[in-house]
N, C-alpha and C positions, 0 to 999 in steps of 0.2 A: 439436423432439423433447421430451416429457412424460417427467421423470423421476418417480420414487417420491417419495410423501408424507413419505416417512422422509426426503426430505432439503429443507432450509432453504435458501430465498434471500435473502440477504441484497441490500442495493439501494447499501451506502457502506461498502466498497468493493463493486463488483459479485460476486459470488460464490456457488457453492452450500457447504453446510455437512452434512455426516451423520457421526453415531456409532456406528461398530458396537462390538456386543458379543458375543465370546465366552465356551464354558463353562468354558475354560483357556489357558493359552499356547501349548502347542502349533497348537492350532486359530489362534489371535493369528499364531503364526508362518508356518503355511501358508497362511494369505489375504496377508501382508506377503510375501511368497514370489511368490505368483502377481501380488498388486499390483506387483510393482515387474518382473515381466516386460510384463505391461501396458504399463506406463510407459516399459520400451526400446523393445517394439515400438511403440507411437505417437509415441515421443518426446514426451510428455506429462509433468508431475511435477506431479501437488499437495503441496501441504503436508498432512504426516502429525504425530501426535502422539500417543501410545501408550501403557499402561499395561501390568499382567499380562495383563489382560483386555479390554481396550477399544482401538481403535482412534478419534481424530477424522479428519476428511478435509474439507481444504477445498480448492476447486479454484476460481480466480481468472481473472477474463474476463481474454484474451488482452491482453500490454501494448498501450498506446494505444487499446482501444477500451473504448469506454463501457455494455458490457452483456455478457450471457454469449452465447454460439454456440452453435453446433453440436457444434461439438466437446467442448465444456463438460457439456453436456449426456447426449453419446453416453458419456463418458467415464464420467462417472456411472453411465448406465445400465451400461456393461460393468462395474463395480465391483459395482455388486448381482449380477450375475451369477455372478462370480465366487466373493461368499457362497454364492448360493444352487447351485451345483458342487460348493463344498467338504465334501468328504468325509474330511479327514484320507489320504486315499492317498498 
């Protein structure tokens, strides 16, 4: 599965890496909002790290294996997705 440009892969440790940016924190807050229902419904967790306006996100290949997956990948894509929804509602 092909994620977006806007995100880095790194090869040591295996991982992908993207930065989103918001125009304020509420907007910040309503994607952290949606991201971490994401995150129960898959049982997925990247590591997050955050500002007023920015969000990083790195999401790490599954323990014991030595590259990214599927899941790695799709998770990703469902993360841009979720930007690209957010409407503040």
């Amino acid at each position: 599965m092909a994620v977006s440009s806007s995100w880095h892969e790194r090869k040591r440790p295996p991982r992908l890496e993207r930065r989103y940016e918001f125009p304020n924190y509420e907007a910040l807050r309503d994607f952290l909002d949606r991201a971490a229902e994401l995150s129960e419904r898959e049982g997925f967790y990247p590591d997050l790290g955050f500002g007023r306006d920015y969000v990083n996100v790195t999401i790490h290949a599954a323990e014991g294996e030595d590259g990214l997956g599927d899941a790695q990948r799709r998770f990703a894509v469902e993360l841009d997705a979720l930007l690209a929804s957010g409407n503040g509602d």
